[in-house]
N, C-alpha and C positions, 0 to 999 in steps of 0.2 A: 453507670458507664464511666470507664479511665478518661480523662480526658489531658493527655499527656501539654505538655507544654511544648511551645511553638520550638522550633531547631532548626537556623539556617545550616547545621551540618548536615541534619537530617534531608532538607530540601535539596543541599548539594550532589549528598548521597544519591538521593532519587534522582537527578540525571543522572548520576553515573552508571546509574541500571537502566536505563532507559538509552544511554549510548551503546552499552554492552551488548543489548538484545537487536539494536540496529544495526549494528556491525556482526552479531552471529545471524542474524536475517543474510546481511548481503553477504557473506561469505561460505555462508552454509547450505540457501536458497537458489538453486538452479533458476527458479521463478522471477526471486525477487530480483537476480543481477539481469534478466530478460527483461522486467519491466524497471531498472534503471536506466538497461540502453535506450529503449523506449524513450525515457523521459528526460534523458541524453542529446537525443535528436531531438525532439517535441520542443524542447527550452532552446537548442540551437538554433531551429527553424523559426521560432518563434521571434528572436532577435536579429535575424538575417529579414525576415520581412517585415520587423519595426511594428510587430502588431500592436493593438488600442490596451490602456487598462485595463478595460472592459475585456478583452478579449484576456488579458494575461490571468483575469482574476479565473476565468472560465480554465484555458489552460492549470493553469496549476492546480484549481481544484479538483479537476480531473484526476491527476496526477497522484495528489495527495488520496482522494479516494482509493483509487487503484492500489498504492502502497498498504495503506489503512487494511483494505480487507484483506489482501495477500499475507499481514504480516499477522491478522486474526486467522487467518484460514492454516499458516503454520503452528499458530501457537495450539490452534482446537487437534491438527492432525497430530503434534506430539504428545499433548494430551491424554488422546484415545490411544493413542500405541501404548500410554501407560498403562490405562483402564483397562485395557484390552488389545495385549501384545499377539495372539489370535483372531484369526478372522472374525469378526461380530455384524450380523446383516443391521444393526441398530448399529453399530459403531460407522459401517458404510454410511448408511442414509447420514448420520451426521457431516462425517467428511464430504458427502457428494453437495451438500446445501451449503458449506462452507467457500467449497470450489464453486459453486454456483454463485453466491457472492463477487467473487471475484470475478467469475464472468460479466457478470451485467455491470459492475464497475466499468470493467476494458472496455464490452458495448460504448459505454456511454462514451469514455475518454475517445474512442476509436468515433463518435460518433459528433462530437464535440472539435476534435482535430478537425473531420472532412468540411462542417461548417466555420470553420475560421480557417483554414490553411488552403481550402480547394478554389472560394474567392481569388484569394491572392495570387496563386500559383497560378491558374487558367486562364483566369476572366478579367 
């Protein structure tokens, strides 16, 4: 096995691709710039009621979940559109379990907001 030598270009390199593909995320992703507003207000909210560490760790992990899979669930849907630029009932179920990811991400952050934010706000 190659076992190339170490390269701070090389590592710089890699964010630079790793910025590229979060800025064609947000710019390309009807989804993704819905869940930045999301996470827009949620981090606003979050600083308007002066919430705990504890609470902020929860918030943002949310958040970052949410991101995480949305931006795996684009990367699998362009994916298959290569693999299979026609309709494919295996290329669906793919896509529908990717999107379902993403669901139960939001679940949770959606689920996670009402416990930390509905406290504060009501009660």
């Amino acid at each position: 096995m190659n076992n190339p030598k170490f390269s701070i270009i090389d590592r710089i390199k890699s964010f630079k691709y790793a910025f590229n593909g979060l800025k064609f995320f947000f710019l390309n992703d009807h989804n993704g710039r819905v869940h930045l507003l999301a996470a827009i207000i949620a981090i606003g909210l979050s600083f308007y009621l002066k919430i705990s560490s504890l609470e902020w760790v929860a918030i943002l992990s949310v958040i970052s979940a949410v991101f995480v899979t949305e931006i795996l669930n684009s990367a699998i849907e362009k994916l298959a559109d290569v693999v299979s630029p026609d309709y494919h009932p295996k290329i669906k179920v793919v896509k529908d379990l990717a999107a379902a990811a993403v669901l139960v991400a939001a679940f949770l952050a959606v689920a996670v907001g009402l416990l930390v934010f509905i406290p504060k706000l009501f009660l």
